[in-house]
C-alpha positions in Angstrom: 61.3 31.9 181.3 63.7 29.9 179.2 66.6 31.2 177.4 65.5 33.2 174.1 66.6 30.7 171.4 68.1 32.6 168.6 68.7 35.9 170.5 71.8 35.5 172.1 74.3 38.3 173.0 74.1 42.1 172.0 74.8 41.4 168.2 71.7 39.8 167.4 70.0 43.1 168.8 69.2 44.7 165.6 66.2 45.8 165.7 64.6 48.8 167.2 61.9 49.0 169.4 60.1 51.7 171.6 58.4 51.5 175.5 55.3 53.1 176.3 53.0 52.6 179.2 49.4 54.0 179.5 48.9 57.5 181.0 46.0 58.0 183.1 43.6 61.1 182.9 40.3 62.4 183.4 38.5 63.5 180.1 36.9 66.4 181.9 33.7 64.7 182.4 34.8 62.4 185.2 35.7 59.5 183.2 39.1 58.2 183.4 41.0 57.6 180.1 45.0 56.4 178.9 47.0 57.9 176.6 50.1 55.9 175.9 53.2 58.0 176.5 57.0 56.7 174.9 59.3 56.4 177.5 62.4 55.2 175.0 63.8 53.0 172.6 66.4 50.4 172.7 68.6 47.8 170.4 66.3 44.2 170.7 66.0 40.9 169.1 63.1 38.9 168.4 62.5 35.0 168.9 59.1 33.8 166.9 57.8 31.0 169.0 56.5 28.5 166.9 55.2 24.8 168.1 52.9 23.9 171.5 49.7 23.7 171.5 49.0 27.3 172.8 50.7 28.8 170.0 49.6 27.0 167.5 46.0 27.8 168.8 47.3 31.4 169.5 48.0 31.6 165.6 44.3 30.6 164.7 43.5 33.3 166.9 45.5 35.4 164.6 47.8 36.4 167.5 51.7 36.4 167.0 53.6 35.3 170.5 57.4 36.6 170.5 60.0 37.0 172.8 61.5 40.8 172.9 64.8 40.5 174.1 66.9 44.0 174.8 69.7 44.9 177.2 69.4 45.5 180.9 69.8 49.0 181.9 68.2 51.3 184.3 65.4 52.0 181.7 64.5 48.7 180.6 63.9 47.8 183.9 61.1 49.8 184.6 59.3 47.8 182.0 56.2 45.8 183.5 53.5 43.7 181.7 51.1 47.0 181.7 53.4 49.0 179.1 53.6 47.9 175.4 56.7 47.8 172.5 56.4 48.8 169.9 58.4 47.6 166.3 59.9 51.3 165.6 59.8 50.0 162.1 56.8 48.2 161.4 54.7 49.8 163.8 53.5 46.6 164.7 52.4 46.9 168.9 53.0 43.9 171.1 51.3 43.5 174.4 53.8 42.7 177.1 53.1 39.6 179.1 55.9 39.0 180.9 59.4 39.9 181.5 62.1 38.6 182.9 66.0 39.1 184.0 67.9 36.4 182.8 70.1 35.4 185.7 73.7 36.7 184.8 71.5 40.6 185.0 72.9 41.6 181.6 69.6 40.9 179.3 65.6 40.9 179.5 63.6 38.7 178.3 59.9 39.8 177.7 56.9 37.5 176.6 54.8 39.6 174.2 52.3 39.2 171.9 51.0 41.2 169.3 47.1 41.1 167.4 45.8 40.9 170.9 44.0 44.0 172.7 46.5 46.7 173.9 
């Protein structure tokens, strides 16, 4: 994944935003059910994409791609494309597609997208 354009070192990680991933349990009649558990929040930055064909058609769809970009630590990088983020202050859920290391190790860069399925 490219470089985050407009998210570049720590100080343009002002926002705040919180992990979860999905919990699995039975519901006591054999049927399996996930409950999404917070595992932290972190300092991030956003970049909108905007352009493409994919996300223009994406915003048809009503769907809003972003890259999530926080700081590399032992926590965040657990995350995996099965958890979610969450906007701490808009509430607003993404679904994580994608995440990568950038190559120096200090920063990750996760593909997300929210208005879809969680």
């Amino acid at each position: 994944m490219a470089k985050a354009a407009g998210v570049g070192g720590a100080g343009k990680l002002r926002e705040r935003i919180s992990f979860a991933k999905r919990i699995d349990s039975e519901d006591g009649y054999g049927n399996g059910q996930g409950d999404w558990a917070n595992q932290f929040t972190v300092a991030g930055g956003y970049t909108h994409l905007r352009g493409g064909e994919t996300v223009i058609a994406s915003r048809l769809e009503n769907r809003h791609p972003v890259v999530i970009r926080v700081r590399a630590s032992s926590d965040t990088r657990q995350v995996t494309a099965d958890w979610k983020a969450t906007d701490s202050r808009s509430d607003i859920a993404y679904a994580i597609r994608d995440v990568t290391i950038d190559p120096k190790g200090a920063f990750i860069d996760m593909l997300c997208e929210s208005g879809v399925p969680i």
